[in-house]
N, C-alpha and C positions, 0 to 999 in steps of 0.2 A: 063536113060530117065525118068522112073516112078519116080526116087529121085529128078531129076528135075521141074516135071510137081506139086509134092507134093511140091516144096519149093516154085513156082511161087501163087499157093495156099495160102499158108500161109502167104507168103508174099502181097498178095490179102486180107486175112482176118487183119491182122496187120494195114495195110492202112486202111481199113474201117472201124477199131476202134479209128484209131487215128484221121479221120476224123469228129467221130460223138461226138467224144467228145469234137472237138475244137469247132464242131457248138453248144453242150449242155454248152459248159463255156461261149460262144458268146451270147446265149439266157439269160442264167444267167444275164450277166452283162446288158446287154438290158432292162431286166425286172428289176432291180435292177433302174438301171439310172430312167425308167420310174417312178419307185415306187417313185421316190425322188423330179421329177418335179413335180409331183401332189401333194406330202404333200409340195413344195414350194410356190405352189399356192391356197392352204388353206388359207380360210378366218382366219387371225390372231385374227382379232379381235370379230368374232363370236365365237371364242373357247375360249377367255376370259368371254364370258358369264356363262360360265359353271366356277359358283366357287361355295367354299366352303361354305353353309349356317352357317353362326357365328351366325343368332339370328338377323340383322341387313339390313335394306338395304339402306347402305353407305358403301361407299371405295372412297378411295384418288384416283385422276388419273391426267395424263396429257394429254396433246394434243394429243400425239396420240392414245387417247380412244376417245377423245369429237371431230375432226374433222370428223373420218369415221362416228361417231356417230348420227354429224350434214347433213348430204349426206344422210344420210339414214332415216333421221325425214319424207318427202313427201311422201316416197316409203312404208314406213313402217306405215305409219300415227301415227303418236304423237308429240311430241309436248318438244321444249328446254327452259326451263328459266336460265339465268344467273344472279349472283348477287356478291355482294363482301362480305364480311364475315361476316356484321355487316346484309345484308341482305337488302341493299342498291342495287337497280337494275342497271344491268351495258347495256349502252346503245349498241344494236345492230347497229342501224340505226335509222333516224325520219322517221315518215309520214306523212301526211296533213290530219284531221279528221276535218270534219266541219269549212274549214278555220283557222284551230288551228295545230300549228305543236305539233305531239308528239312524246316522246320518248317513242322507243321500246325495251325491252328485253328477246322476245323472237322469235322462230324458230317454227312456228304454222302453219299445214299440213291442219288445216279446214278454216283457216279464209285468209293467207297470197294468194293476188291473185297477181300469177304471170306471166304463160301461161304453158308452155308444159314442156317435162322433159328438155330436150336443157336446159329450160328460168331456171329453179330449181336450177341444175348445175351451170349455169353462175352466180346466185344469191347468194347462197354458196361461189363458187372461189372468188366473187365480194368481197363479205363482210368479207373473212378470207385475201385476201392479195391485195383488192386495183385497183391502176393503174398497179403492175406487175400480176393481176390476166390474166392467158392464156384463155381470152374467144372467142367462134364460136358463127356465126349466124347458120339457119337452115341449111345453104349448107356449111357448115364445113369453112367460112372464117373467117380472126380473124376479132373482132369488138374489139374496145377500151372501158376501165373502164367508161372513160365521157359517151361518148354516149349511152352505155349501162344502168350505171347511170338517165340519162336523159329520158333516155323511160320509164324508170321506175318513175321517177315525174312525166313525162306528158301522165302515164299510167294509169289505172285503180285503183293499188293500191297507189301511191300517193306517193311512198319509194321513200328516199335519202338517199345513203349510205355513202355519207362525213361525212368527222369528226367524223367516229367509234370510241370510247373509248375501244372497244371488240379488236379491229384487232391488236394494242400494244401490249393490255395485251395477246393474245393468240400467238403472233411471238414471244415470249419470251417463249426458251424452258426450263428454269426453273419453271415456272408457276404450281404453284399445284389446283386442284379445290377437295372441298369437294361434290361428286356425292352423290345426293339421289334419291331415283323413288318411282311412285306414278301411281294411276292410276284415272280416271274421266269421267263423261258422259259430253260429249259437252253441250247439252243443260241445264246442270247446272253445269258450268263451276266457279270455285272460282278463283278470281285472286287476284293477293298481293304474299307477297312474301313466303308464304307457301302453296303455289297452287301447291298440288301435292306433294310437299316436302316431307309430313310422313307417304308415306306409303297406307294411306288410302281409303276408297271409300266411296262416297256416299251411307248410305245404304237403302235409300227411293227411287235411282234411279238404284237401281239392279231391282228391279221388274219388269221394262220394258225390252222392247227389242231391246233396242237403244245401239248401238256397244260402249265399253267400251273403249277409249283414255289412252295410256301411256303417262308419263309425268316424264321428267326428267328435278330435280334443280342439277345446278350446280355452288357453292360459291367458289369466290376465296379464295385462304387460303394465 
């Protein structure tokens, strides 16, 4: 009887080792799995920020550096110019300035009036792919390119996004752009097409205490 009550025993400990170990290999892999979803949703492209300083600030990139990059020009305030190699500006979109259309080529978080983050978003989508851009009004229903388009001429800022020369040349995933950054005070803003380009700053307007502007050229190559 005592040989028996000892084996119901042990056989009691045997189970409750094998049980705590299927749940210690089940935690394992749980934690594991989780460990995996969150580095899959790591900003990719914030961790290319962190590169190697060569001495340099240019690198080659494609579209998928310069779209997240353009998304994030209003939120992060600064500022895109685009141009072609010879330094020829490539047209974003026109606007209407004093009765005069002009061409635009750049992505500017202090001047570009457009409304709320929604209108930013739409604006970006607008201008990177068109009529098949997926745009929402405020209460999440789709609106159309035209129309979207059209508020924006008979808007405040005065934009028309037809006949982009930008929206070709960036749907074209072979497309390489020579990146360079810069930085600048709005209120003495240089424009042309080495605004920002090398690097530099103003250094009569570090004195103040007027928030400094990044600014990124980017030449097609």
């Amino acid at each position: 009887m005592e040989n028996a009550v000892e084996a119901l025993k042990m056989a009691a400990a045997v189970l409750t080792f094998v049980l705590a170990l299927g749940i210690g290999m089940s935690s394992f892999s749980q934690a594991k799995q989780t460990a995996e979803i969150v580095l899959s949703y790591t900003d990719r492209e914030f961790e290319a920020q962190y590169v190697e300083n060569a001495g340099t600030t240019e690198r080659i990139v494609g579209r998928e550096t310069i779209i997240p990059a353009m998304y994030r020009a209003y939120k992060e305030y600064y500022k895109i110019y685009f141009y072609y190699s010879d330094g020829t500006p490539i047209e974003l979109y026109t606007r209407i300035e004093n009765g005069t259309r002009v061409s635009v080529n750049c992505i500017d978080s202090t001047n570009d009036v457009i409304g709320d983050d929604r209108q930013k978003d739409n604006f970006i989508m607008a201008l990177l792919y068109g009529s098949a851009a997926d745009l929402k009004d405020a209460n999440g229903n789709d609106i159309s390119f035209y129309d979207f388009n059209q508020s924006l001429k008979q808007g405040n800022s005065g934009m028309d996004l037809n006949n982009s020369e930008f929206r070709d040349i960036i749907s074209n995933s072979s497309s390489r752009f020579l990146e360079r950054f810069g930085v600048y005070y709005p209120s003495q803003a240089r424009e042309g097409a080495g605004d920002g380009a090398d690097g530099t700053e103003n250094v009569d307007a570090q004195t103040t205490n007027e928030l400094k502007m990044r600014v990124i050229s980017y030449y097609l190559q």
